[in-house]
C-alpha positions as a LaTeX table, in Angstrom:
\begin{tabular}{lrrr}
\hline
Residue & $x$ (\AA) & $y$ (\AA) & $z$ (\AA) \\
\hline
Unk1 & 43.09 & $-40.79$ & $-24.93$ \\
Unk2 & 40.85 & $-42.65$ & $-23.06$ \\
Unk3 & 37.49 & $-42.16$ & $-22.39$ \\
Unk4 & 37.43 & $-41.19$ & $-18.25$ \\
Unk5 & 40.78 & $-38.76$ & $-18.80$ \\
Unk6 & 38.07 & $-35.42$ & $-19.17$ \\
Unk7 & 36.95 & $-36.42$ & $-15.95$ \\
Unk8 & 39.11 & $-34.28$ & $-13.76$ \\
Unk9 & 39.42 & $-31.36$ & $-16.33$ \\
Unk10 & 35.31 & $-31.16$ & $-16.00$ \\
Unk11 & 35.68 & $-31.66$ & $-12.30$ \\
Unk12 & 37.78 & $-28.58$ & $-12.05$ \\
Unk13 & 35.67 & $-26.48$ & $-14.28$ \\
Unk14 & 32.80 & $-26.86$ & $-12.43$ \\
Unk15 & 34.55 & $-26.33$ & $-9.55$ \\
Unk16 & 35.96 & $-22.80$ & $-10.71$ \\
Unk17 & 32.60 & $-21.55$ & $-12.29$ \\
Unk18 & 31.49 & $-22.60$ & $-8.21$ \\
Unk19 & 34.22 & $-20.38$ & $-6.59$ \\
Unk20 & 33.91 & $-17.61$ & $-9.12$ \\
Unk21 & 29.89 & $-17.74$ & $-8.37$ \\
Unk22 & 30.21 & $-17.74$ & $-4.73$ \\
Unk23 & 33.04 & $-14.43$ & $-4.88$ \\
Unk24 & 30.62 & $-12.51$ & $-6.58$ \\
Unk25 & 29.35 & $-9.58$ & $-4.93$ \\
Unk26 & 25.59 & $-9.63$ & $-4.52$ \\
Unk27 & 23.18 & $-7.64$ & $-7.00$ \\
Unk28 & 22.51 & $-3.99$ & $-5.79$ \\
Unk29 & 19.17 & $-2.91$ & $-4.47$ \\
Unk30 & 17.52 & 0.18 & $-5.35$ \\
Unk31 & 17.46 & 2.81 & $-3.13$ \\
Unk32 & 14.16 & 3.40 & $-1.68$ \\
Unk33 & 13.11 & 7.05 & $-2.03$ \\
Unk34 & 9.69 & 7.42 & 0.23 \\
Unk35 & 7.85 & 4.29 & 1.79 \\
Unk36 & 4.72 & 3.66 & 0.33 \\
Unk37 & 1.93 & 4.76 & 2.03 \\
Unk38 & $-0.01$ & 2.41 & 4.39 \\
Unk39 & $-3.16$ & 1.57 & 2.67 \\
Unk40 & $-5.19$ & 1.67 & 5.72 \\
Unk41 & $-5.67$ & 5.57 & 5.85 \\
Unk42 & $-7.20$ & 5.27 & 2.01 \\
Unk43 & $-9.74$ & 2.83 & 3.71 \\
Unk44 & $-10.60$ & 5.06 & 6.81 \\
Unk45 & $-11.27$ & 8.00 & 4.36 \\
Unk46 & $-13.46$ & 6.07 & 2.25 \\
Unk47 & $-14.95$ & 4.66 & 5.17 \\
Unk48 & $-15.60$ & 7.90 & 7.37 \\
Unk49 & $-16.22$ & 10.55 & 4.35 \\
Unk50 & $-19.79$ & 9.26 & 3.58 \\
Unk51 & $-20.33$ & 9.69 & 7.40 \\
Unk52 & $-19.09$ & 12.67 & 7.48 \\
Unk53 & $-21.63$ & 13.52 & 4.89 \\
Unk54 & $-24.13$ & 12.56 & 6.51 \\
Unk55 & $-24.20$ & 13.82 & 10.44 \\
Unk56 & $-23.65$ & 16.95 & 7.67 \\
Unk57 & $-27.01$ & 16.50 & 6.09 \\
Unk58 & $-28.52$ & 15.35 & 9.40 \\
Unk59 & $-27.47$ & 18.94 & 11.12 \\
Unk60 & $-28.92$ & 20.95 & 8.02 \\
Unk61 & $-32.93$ & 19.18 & 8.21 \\
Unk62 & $-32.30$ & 20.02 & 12.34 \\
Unk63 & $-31.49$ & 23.48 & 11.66 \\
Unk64 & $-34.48$ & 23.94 & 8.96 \\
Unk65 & $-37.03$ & 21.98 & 11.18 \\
Unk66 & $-35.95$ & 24.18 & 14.11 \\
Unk67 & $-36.35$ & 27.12 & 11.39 \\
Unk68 & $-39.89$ & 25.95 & 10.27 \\
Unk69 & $-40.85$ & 25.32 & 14.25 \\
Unk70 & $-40.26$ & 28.83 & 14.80 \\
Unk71 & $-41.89$ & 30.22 & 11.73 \\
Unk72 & $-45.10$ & 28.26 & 12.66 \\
Unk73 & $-45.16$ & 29.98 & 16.24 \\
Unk74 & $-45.08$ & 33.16 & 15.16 \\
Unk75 & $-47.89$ & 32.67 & 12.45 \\
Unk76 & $-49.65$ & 31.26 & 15.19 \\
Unk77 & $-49.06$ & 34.30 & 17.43 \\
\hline
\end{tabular}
């Protein structure tokens, strides 16, 4: 045999492990149940909960210094 004669049996190897690569069908994806949800509304809760918290605390010392106002005028009565 001489040395070049593989030549064309390699070329046509190649060439069938090409075709039989391309006719593959492509890998499945998984189905996708729920979308995740958007991180954003995690952030605007962390974000607006100490706020919250705080016009909270801010409308109880109103409510007691409107309480203690009006417990000092009628001492002073």
């Amino acid at each position: 045999m001489m040395p070049g004669s593989n030549a064309p049996l390699f070329a046509a190897a190649v060439l069938a492990v090409a075709v039989a690569a391309a006719c593959s069908p492509p890998p499945e994806t998984p189905p996708i149940d729920d979308p995740p949800e958007p991180q954003a509304a995690a952030l605007q809760d962390a974000i607006q909960a100490p706020i919250d918290r705080a016009r909270a605390v801010g409308d109880t010392l109103e409510h007691a210094a409107a309480a203690q106002a009006e417990r000092i005028e009628h001492a002073s009565e």
